[in-house]
Every structure is written in C-alpha cells, then in structure tokens.
C-alpha positions as CSV (number, residue, x, y, z in Angstrom):
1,X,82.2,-1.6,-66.4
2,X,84.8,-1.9,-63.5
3,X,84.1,-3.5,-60.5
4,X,83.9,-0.2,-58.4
5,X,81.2,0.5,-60.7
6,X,79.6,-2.7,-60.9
7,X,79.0,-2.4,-56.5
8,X,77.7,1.5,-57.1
9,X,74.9,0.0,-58.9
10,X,74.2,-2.4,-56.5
11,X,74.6,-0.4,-53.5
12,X,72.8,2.4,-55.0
13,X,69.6,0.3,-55.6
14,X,69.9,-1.5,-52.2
15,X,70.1,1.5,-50.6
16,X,66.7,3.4,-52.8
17,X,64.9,-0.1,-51.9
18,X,65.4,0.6,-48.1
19,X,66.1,-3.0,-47.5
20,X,63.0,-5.0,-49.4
21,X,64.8,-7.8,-51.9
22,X,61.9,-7.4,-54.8
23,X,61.5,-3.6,-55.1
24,X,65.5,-3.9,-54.7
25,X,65.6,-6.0,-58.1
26,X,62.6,-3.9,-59.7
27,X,65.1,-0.6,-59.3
28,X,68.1,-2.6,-60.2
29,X,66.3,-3.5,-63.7
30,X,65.6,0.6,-63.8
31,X,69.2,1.4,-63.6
32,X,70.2,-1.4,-65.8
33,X,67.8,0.0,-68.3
34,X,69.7,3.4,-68.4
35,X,73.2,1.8,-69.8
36,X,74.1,0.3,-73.0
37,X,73.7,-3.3,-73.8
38,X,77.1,-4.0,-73.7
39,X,77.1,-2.6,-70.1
40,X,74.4,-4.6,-69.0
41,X,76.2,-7.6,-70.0
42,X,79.3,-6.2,-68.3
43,X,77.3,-6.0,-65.1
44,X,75.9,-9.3,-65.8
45,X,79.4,-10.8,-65.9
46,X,79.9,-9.2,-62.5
47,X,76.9,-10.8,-60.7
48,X,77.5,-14.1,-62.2
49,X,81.1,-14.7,-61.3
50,X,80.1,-13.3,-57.7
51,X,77.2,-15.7,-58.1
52,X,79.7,-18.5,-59.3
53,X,82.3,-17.6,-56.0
54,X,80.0,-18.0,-53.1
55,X,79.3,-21.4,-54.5
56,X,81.0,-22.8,-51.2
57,X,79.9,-25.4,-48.9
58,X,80.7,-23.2,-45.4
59,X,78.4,-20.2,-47.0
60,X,76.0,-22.7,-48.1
61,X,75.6,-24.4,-44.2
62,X,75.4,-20.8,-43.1
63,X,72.6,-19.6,-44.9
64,X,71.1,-22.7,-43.7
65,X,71.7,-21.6,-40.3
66,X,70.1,-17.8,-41.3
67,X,67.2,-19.2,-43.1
68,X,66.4,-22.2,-40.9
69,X,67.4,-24.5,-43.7
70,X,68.9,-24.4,-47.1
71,X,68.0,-26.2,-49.9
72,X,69.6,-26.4,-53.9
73,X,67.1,-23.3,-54.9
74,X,67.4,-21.5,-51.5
75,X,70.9,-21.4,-51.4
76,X,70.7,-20.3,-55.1
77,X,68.6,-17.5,-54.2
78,X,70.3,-16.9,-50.8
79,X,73.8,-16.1,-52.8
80,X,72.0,-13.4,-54.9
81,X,70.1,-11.9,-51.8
82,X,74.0,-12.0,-50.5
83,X,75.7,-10.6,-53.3
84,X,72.5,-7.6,-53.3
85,X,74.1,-6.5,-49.5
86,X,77.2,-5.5,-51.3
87,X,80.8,-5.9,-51.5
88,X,81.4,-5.3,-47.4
89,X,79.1,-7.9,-46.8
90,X,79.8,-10.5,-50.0
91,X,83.6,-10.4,-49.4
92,X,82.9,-10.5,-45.9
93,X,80.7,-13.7,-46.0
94,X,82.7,-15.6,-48.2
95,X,85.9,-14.8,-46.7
96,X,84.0,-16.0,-43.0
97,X,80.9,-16.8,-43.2
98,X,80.4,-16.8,-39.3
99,X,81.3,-13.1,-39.5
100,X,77.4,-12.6,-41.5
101,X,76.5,-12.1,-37.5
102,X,78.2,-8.9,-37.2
103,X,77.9,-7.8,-41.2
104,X,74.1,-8.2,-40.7
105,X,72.7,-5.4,-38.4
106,X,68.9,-6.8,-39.4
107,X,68.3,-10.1,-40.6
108,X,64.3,-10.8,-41.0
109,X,64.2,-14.6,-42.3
110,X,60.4,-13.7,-43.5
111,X,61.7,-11.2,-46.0
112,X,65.8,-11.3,-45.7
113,X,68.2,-14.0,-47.8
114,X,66.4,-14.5,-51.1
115,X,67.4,-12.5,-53.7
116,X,65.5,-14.6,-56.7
117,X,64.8,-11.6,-58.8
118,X,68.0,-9.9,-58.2
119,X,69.3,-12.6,-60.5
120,X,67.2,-12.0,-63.1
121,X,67.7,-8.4,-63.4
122,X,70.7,-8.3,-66.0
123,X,69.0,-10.8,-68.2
124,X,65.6,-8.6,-68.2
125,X,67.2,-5.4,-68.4
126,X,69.2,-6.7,-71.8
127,X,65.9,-8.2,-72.7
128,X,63.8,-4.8,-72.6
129,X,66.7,-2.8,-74.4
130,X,67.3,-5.2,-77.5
131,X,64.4,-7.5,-77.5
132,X,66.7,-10.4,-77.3
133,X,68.0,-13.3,-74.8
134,X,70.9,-12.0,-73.1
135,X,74.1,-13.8,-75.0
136,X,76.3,-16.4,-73.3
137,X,78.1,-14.6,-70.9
138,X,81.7,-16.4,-71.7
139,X,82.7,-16.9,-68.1
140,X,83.8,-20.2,-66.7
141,X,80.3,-22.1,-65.4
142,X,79.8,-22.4,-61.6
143,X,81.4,-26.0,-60.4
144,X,79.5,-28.9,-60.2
145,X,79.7,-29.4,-56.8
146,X,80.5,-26.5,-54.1
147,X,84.1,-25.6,-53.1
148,X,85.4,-26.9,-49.9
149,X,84.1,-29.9,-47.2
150,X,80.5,-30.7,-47.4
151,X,78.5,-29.8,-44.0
152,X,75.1,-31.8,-42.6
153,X,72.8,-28.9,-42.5
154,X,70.9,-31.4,-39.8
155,X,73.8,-31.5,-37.7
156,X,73.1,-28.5,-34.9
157,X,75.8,-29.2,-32.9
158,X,78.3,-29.0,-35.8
159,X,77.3,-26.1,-37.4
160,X,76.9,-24.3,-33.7
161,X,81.3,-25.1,-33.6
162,X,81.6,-24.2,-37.2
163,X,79.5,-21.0,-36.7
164,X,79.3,-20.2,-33.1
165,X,79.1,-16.4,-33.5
166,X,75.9,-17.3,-36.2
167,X,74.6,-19.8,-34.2
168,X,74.5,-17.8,-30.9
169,X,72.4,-14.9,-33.3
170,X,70.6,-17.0,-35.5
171,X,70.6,-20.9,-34.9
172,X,67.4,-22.8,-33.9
C-alpha cells in the first residue's frame, strides 16, 4: 500500500462517517476488513509513523488550546483524531499548527479531536481476518519525549503569541 492509497482509505471513511470520530473508525475497520492481511499491516505502518510524526511539542500545546487542555492520553487520542482529517489537514497541522484555524471549517470540542478508536482499527481489522495479534510493525518507536521546545499548556498568554490565529478561534 502507497501512501496515495493509504489517505483514500482514510478520506473515504471520514467522508461516509459525515464527520462523527467512532462511526468514522467502525467504517475504517469495514474497509480494512476488505484487503489482505499484509495490507492491513501496510496501512497500519502508515497510521503509525503518522502517529509517531505529530509527536511534537507545538501540535501538542495546540490541541491543548482546541480541546481546552491536553493531557498524555488526549493528546494521544487527539493525533489520531488529526491524522483521521487527512493528509491536507495532518501535513498542514504539523507543518503549522496555528494554521488548524483555517484547516478546520467545524471544530465541536464535545465530539471533535479524539480519534481513540481510529487507532485501533488496523490492529482489529488484522485481528478479525487472522485471528491473531497484529505483528510488530518494524518501524522506529515514537521518541520518548516530543520533538521540539516544551510549552506550559497553563500559560494563556504564551500559547495566545505562539498561536494567535488558534487562539483568536479557539482559546479560552
């Protein structure tokens, strides 16, 4: 699986879900189901080094300015929800994260930013079609701390100059 292929999926699940994160994993799992193993774990591959990317400190301060807060497992959550909008709005966000104001026509905090299942749906997809665990994946683990200058999340008026455009939408 290429990456052009790898986004179609994504983008045509996102797209049948009409916006709502879990039915947006259930079909995910659905079209996962109609490839091979091997393509499932070629998929999986995908997500995960997307996953592994956005690990960043700037993306991490501005989900907490989206979601009101961040913490370890939101973030986590927040950078599948992020990598679910497709590649317009991944590349986008981790190129400059302030620009999520413009990529983001709706942002609903209540339902909007965490993607928990859609990072399960490789694993569980593999799972149903072999009746095994999904196999290490044999890409490089995510760092152990994010890329880039840590931010205080608690700091308003330093995320407000780091992320004015963000702010000016979304900050508290």
């Amino acid at each position: 699986m290429d990456e052009t292929e790898f986004w179609e999926i994504i983008d045509s699940t996102r797209e049948a879900a009409e916006g709502d994160p879990e039915e947006h994993a259930d079909l995910l799992v659905d079209r996962l189901l109609q490839l091979d193993p091997d393509s499932v774990l070629d998929f999986a591959r995908h997500f995960e080094s997307r996953y592994n990317r956005a690990y960043r400190w700037d993306l991490w301060a501005a989900a907490a300015v989206l979601l009101g807060g961040a913490s370890d497992d939101a973030f986590d959550y927040f950078r599948c929800w992020l990598i679910g909008q497709g590649r317009e709005v991944f590349e986008g966000a981790v190129h400059d994260p302030d620009s999520l104001s413009e990529l983001l026509e709706d942002f609903d905090e209540e339902i909007d930013g965490d993607g928990e299942e859609l990072g399960y749906a490789a694993d569980e997809a593999y799972e149903q079609l072999t009746g095994a665990v999904a196999p290490d994946l044999g890409i490089p683990a995510q760092s152990a701390e994010p890329e880039g200058t840590p931010f205080d999340f608690d700091d308003d008026r330093a995320l407000a100059e780091r992320f004015p455009a963000l702010w000016e939408r979304f900050g508290t």
